[in-house]
Every structure is written in structure tokens, then in C-alpha cells.
Residue frames relative to the residue before (quaternion, step in Angstrom):
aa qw qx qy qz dx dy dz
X 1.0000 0.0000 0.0000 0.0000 0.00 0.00 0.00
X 0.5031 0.7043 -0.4589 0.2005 3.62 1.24 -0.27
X 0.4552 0.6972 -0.4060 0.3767 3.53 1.97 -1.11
X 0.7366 0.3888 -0.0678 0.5492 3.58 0.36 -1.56
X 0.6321 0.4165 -0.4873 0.4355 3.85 0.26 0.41
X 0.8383 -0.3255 0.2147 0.3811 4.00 0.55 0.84
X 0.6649 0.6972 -0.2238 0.1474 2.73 1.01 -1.60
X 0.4496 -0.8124 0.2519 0.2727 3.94 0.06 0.83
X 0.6400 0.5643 -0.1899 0.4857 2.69 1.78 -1.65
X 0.4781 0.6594 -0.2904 0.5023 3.57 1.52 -1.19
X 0.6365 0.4651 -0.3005 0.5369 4.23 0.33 -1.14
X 0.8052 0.3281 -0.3122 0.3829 3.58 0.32 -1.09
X 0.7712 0.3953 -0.3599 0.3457 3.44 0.84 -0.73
X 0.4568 0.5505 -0.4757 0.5118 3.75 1.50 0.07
X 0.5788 0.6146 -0.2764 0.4592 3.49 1.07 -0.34
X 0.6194 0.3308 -0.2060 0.6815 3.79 0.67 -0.85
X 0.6305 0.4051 -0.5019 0.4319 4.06 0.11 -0.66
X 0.6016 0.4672 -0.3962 0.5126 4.20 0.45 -1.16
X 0.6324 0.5255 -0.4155 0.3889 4.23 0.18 -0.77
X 0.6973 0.5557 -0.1900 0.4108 2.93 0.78 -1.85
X 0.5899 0.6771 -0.2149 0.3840 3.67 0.66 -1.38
X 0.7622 0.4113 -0.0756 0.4941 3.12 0.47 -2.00
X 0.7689 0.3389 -0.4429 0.3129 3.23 0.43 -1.18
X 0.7158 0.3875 -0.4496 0.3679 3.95 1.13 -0.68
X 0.5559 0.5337 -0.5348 0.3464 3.73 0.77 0.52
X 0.4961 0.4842 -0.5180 0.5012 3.78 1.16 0.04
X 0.6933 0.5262 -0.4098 0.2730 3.74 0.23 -1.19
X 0.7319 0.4590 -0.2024 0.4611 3.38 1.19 -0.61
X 0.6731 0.6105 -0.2446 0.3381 3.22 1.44 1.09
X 0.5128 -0.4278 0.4326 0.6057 3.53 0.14 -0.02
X 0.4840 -0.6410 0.5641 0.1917 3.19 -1.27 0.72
X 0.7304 0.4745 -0.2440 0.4264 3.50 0.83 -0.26
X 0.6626 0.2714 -0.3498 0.6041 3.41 1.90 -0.17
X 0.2806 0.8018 -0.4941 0.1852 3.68 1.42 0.34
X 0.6687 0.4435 -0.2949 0.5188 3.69 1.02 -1.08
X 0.7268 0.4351 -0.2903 0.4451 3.69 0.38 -0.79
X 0.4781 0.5871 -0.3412 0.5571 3.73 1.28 0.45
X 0.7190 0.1966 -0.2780 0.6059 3.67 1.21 -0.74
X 0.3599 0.7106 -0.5544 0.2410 3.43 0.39 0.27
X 0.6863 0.2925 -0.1524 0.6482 3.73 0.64 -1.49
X 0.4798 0.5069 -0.5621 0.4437 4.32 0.44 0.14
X 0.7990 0.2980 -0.2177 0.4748 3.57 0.22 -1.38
X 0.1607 0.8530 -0.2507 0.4286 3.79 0.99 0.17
X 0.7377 0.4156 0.1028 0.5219 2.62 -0.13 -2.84
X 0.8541 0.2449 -0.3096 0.3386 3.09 -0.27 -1.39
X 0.4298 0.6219 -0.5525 0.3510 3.92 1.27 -0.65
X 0.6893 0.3104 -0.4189 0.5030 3.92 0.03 -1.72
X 0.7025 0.3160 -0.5564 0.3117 3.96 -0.44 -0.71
X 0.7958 0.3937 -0.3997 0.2280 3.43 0.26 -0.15
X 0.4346 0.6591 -0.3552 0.5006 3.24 2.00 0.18
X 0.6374 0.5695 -0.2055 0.4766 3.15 1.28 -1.33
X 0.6552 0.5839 -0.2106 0.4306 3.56 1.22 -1.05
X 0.8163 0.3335 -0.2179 0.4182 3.39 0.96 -0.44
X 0.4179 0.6650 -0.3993 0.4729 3.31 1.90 -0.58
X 0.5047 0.5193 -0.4329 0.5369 3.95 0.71 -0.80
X 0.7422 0.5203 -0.3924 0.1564 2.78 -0.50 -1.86
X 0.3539 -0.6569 0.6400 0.1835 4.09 -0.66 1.00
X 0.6192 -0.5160 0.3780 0.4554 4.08 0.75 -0.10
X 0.6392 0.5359 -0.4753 0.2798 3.38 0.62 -0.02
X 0.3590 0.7282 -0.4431 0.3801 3.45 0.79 0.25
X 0.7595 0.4462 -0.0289 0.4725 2.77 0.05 -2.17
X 0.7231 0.2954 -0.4477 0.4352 3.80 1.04 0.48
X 0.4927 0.5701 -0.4880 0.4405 3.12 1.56 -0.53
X 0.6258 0.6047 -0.3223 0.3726 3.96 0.54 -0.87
X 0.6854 0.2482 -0.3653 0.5789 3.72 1.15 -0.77
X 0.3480 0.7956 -0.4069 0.2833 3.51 0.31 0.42
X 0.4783 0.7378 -0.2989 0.3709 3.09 2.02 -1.73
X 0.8471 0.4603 -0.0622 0.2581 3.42 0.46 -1.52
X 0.5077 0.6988 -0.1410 0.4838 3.42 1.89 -0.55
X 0.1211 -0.8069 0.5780 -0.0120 3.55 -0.67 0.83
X 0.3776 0.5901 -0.6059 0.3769 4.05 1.14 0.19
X 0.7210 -0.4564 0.4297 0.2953 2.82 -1.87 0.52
X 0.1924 0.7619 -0.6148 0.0673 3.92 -0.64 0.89
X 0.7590 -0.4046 0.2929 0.4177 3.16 -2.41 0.85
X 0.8042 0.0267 -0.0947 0.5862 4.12 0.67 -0.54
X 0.6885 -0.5432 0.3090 0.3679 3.36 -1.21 0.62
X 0.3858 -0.6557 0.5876 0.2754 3.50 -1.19 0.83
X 0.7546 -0.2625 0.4167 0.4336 3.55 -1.84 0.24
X 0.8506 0.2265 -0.1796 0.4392 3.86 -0.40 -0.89
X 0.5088 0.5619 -0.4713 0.4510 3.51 1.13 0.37
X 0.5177 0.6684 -0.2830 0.4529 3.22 1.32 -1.40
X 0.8484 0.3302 -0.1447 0.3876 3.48 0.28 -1.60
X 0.2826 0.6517 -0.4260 0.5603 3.66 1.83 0.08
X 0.8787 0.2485 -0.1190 0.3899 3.50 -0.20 -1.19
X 0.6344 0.3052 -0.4102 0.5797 3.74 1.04 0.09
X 0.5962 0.4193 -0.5121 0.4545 3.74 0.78 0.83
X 0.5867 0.3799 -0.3663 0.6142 3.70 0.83 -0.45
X 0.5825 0.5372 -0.3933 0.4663 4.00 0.41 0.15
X 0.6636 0.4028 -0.3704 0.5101 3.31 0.99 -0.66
X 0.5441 0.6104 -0.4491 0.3600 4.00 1.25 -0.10
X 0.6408 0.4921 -0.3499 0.4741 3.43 1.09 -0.83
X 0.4864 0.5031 -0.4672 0.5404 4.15 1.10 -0.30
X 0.7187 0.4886 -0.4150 0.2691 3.54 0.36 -0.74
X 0.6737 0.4351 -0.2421 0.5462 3.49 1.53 -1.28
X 0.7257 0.4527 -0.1639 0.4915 3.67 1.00 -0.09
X 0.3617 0.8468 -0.3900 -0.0009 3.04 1.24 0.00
X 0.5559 0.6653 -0.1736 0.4671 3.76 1.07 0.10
X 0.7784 -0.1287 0.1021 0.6059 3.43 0.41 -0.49
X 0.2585 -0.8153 0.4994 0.1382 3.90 1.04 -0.26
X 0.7057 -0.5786 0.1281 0.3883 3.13 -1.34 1.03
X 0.6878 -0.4960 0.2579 0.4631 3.97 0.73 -0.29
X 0.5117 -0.6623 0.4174 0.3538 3.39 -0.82 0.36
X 0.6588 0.3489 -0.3980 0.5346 3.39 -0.77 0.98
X 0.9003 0.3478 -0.1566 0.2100 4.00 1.13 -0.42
X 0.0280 0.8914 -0.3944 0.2214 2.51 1.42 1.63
X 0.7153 0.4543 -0.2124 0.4866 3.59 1.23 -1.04
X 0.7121 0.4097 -0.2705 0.5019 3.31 1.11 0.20
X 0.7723 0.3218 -0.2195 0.5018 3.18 0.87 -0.01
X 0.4093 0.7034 -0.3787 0.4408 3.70 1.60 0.34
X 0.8110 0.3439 -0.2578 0.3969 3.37 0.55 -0.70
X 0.5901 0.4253 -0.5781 0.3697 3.31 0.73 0.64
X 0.6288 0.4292 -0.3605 0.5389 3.70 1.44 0.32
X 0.2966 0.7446 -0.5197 0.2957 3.82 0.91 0.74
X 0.0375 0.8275 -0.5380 -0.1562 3.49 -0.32 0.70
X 0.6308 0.6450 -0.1890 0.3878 3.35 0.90 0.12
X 0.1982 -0.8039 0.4458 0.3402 4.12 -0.28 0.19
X 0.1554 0.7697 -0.6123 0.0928 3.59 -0.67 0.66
X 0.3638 -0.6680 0.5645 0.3206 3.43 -1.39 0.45
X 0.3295 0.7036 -0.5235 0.3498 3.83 1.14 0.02
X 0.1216 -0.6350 0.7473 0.1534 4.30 -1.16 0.38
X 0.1069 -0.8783 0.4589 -0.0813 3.23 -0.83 1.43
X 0.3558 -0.8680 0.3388 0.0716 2.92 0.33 2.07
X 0.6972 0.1413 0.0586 0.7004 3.08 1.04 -1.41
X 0.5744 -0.5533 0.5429 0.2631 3.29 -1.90 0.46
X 0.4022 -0.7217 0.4609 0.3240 3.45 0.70 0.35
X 0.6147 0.3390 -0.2604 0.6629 4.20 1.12 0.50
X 0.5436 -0.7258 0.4215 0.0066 3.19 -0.85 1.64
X 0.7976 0.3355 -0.1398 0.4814 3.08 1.58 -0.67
X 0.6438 0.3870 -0.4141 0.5141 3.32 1.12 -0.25
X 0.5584 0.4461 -0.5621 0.4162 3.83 0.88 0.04
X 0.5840 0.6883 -0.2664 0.3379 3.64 0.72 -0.55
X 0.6603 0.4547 -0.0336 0.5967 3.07 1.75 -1.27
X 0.6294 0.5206 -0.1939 0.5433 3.18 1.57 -0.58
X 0.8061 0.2773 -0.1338 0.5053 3.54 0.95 -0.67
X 0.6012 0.3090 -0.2578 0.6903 4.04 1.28 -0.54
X 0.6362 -0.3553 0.5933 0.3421 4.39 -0.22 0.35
X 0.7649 -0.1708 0.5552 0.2784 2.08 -2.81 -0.66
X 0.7434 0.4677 -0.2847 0.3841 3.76 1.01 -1.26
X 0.5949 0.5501 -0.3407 0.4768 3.50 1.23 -0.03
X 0.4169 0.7832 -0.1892 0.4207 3.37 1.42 -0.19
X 0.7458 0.3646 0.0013 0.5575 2.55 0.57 -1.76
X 0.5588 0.5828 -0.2300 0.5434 3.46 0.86 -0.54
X 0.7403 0.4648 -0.2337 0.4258 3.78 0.67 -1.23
X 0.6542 0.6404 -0.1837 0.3579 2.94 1.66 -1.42
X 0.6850 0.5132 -0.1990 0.4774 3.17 1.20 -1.25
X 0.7939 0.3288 -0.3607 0.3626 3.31 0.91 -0.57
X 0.4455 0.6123 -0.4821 0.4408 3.79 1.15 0.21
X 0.5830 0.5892 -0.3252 0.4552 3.82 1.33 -1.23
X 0.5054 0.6784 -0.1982 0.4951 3.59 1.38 -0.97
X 0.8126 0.2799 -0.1379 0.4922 3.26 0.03 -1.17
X 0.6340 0.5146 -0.3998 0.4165 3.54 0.71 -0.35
X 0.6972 0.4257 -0.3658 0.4459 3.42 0.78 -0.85
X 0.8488 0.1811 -0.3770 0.3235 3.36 0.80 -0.59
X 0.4428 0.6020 -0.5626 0.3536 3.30 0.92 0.29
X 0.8208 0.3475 -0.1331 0.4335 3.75 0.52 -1.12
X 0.5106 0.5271 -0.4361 0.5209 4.10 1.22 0.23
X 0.8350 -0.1744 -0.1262 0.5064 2.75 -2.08 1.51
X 0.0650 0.7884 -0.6078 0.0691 2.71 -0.56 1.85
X 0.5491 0.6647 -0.3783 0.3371 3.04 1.67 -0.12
X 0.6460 0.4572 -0.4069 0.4561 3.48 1.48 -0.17
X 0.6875 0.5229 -0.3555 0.3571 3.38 1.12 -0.56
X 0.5165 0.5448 -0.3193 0.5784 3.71 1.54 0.13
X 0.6853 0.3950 -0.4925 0.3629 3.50 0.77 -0.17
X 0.7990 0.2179 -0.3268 0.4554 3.65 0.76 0.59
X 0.6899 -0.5472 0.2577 0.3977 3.47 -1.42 0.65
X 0.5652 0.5932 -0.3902 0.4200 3.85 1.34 -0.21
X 0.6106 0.5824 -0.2341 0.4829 3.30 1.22 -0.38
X 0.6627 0.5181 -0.2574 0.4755 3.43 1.01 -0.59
X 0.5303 0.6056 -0.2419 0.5418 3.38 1.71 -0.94
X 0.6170 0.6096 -0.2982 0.3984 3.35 1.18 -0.94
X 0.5745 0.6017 -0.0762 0.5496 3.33 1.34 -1.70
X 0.5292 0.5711 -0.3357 0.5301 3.46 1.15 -0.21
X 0.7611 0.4686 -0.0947 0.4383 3.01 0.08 -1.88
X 0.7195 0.3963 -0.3439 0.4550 3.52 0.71 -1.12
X 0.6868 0.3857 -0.3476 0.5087 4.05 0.53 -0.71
X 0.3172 0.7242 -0.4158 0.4495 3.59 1.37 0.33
X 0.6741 0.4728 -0.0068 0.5674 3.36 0.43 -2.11
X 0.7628 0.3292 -0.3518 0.4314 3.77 0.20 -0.87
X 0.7082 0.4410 -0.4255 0.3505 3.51 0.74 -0.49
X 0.4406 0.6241 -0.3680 0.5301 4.02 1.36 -0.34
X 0.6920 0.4259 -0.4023 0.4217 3.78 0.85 -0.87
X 0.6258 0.5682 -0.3740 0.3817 3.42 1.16 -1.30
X 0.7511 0.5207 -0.1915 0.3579 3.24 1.00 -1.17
X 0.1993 0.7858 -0.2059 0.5482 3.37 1.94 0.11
X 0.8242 0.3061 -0.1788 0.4415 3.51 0.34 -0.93
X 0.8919 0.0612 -0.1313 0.4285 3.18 1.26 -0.13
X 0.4685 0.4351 -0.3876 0.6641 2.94 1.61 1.53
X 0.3882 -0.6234 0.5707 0.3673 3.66 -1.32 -0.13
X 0.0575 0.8186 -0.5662 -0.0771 4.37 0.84 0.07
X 0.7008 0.4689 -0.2989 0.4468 3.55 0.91 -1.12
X 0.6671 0.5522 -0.2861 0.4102 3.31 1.10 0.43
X 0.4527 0.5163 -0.1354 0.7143 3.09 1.95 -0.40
X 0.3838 -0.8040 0.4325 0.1388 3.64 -0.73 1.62
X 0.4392 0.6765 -0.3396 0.4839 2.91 1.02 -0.64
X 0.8009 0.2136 -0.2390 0.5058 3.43 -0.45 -1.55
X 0.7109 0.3694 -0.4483 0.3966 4.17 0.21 -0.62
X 0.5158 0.5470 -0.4962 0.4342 3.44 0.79 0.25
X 0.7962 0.3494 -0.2701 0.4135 3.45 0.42 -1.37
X 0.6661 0.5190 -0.4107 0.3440 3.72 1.26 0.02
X 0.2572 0.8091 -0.2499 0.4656 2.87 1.93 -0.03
X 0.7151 0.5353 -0.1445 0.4257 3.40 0.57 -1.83
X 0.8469 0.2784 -0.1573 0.4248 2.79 0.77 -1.81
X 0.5632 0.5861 -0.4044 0.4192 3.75 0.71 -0.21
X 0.7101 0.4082 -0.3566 0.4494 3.43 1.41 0.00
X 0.5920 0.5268 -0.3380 0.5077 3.33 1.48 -0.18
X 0.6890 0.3481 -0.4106 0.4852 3.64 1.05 -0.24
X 0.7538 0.4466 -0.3756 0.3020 3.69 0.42 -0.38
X 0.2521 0.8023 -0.4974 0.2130 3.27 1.53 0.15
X 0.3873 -0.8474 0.2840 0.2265 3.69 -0.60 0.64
X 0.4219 -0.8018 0.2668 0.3287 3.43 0.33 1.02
X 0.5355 0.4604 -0.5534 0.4415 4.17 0.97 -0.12
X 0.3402 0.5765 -0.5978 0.4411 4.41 0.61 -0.13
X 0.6965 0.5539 -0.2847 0.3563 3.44 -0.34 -1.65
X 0.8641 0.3182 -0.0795 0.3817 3.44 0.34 -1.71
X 0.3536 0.5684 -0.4441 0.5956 3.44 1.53 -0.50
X 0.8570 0.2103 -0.2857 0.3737 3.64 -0.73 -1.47
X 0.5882 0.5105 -0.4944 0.3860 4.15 0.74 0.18
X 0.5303 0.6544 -0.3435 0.4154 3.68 1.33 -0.20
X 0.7532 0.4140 -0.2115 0.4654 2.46 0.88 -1.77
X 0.5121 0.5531 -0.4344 0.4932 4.20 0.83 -0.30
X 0.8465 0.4060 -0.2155 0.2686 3.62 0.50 -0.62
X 0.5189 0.5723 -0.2917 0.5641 2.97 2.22 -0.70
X 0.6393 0.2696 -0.3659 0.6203 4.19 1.28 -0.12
X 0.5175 -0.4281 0.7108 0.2093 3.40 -1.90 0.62
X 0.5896 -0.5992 0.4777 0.2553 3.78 -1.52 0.89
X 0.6821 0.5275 -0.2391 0.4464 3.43 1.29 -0.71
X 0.4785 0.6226 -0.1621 0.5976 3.24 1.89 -0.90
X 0.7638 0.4303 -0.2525 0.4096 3.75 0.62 -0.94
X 0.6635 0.6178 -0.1163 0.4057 3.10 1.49 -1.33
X 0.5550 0.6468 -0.2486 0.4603 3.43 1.76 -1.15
X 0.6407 0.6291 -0.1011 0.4284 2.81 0.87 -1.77
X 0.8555 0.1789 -0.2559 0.4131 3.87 0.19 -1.43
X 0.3523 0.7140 -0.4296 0.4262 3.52 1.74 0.56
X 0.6327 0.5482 -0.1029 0.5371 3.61 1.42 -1.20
């Protein structure tokens, strides 16, 4: 329910997961039925977003003009957000190596606040520049590699991992994970057990490695059931 509870960052990253989705079902298509594949994608998302606002009692549609606004509110607005992952990139500058530590982002922000707010700003509301802010250049590198990671194996030979229904689950899980990153940039989620648990879950269900699967379907077909059965009796 978080999609449909206002939530901005929540719209965009259900947003970037449908892009993301569609665009690697077209790649994995004949080019000639590639266009007729987004047809019923863009469709979808029109009625869900017709369908999305017809609910909507109006609070949305203020949380949404909101994006642009910098007055003092109960949670931080869009351009507050990006205030503080720009004055975040100052502490990378004086730190530019190992940064100030993990966990010391709230203590060591306000001497790089450029801005006046009554808000206390634990986190940078962007997963990565606190990350970048508190682990260096060497956390970087580190972050970098593992996202390069997960793409390849979440999103390689997909044509074998689409040829069964465990694989689609996979394709789940992985546009799962990508929409938390999108959402990442303007939220802290990896900071919030819950979600780093549940991305957790799913980044292990999509990167699972698809020759496991096929090794253990051989290996079911090279024995007879009566054969298998003899055998785990023995």
C-alpha cells in the first residue's frame, strides 16, 4: 500500500520499476513484436494512473505540489532533500578518502548545513551521498562494484532465466531492488530495516544463478522416479 499512500518517492520508483521491466521485456523480443509489447505496458500504466487519482481524496495531488517548495514542513520537501545531498557532497570533499564514518552523518552534517531549517537531519535523505559521505571514495568503489554485480547477475541470460516460471519470479525480485535504488536517491530506505531487509531477500532471489536450476533439471531427468525413489530409500 506504500505505492498508493502519497508517497512521491514511492510514484517514482513504481515508475522507473514499469520502464525498467518493459524496456528488458521488449529487448527480449523480436523486434517486430517489440512495439506491440509496449502497447498494453503504456495502457496499464495510463488506467493505473487514471485509476490512481480517481481514489485519490486530494491528498496526493498536494503532497506532489509540494516537490518544489522549500518552507519549513512536518517532513522534508524535494529541494530540501537536494540542499542536503549537495552540502553532503562538501563533507566528500574534506573527507575525500575514507569519510567521516558510518553511523556519522548526524553529527557531522551540521557544520556543512547551508540552509536554516528547524528539521534535525539524521540522514541525508539519498542513500548515496550519505554513503559517499560517510565510507569516502573507498566506499564507492565498493558500492559501485556491487550494483555492477547485481546487475549482471540479476539481469544475464535472461533468455534462460525466462524460459521458466522461477525465472520470472526472479524478474520480480530484480525490478523489486531497482525500484528501492531509484527510490534511494531521495529517501534513506537502506536505513530503514525493514526495507534493507526485504532488499536483501529480494537481491537474493534474483541473483540466484540460473546453471543450479538446470544442472538439478538434468540431473531429475537423467534418473527415472522409481530410480530416484530406490535410491533415496538406500
Amino acid at each position: 500500500m506504500r505505492r498508493l499512500s502519497g508517497s512521491r518517492g514511492g510514484f517514482l520508483a513504481l515508475l522507473a520499476e514499469t520502464v525498467i521491466l518493459g524496456a528488458i521485456l521488449a529487448r527480449g523480443r523480436p523486434r517486430g513484436k517489440a512495439l506491440s509489447l509496449w502497447a498494453p505496458i503504456v495502457l496499464g500504466g495510463a488506467a493505473s494512473a487514471a485509476l490512481f487519482f480517481l481514489i485519490d481524496p486530494g491528498q496526493v495531488a498536494k503532497r506532489l505540489a509540494t516537490v518544489a517548495e522549500i518552507s519549513t514542513h512536518p517532513e522534508a520537501t524535494f529541494a530540501e532533500r537536494w540542499l542536503v545531498s549537495r552540502d553532503s557532497i562538501r563533507i566528500i570533499a574534506d573527507h575525500p578518502w575514507m569519510g567521516v564514518g558510518l553511523g556519522s552523518f548526524a553529527v557531522a552534517y551540521p557544520r556543512y548545513q547551508s540552509f536554516a531549517t528547524d528539521l534535525l537531519w539524521d540522514h541525508a535523505h539519498n542513500d548515496y551521498a550519505e554513503a559517499l559521505a560517510e565510507t569516502g571514495a573507498v566506499g564507492g568503489i565498493l558500492i559501485a562494484a556491487a550494483l555492477a554485480m547485481f546487475s549482471r547477475l540479476a539481469f544475464g541470460r535472461l533468455g534462460e532465466r525466462l524460459a521458466n516460471e522461477v525465472g520470472w519470479i526472479q524478474l520480480g525480485a530484480a525490478a523489486g531492488c531497482c525500484g528501492l535504488l531509484v527510490h534511494s536517491v531521495g529517501d534513506f530506505n537502506l536505513h530503514i530495516p525493514a526495507n534493507a531487509a526485504w532488499f536483501a531477500v529480494c537481491a537474493a532471489i534474483a541473483t540466484q544463478p540460473v546453471a543450479s536450476r538446470c544442472s538439478s533439471a538434468s540431473t531429475r531427468e537423467a534418473w527415472p522416479a522409481g530410480e530416484r525413489s530406490s535410491r533415496g530409500v538406500q
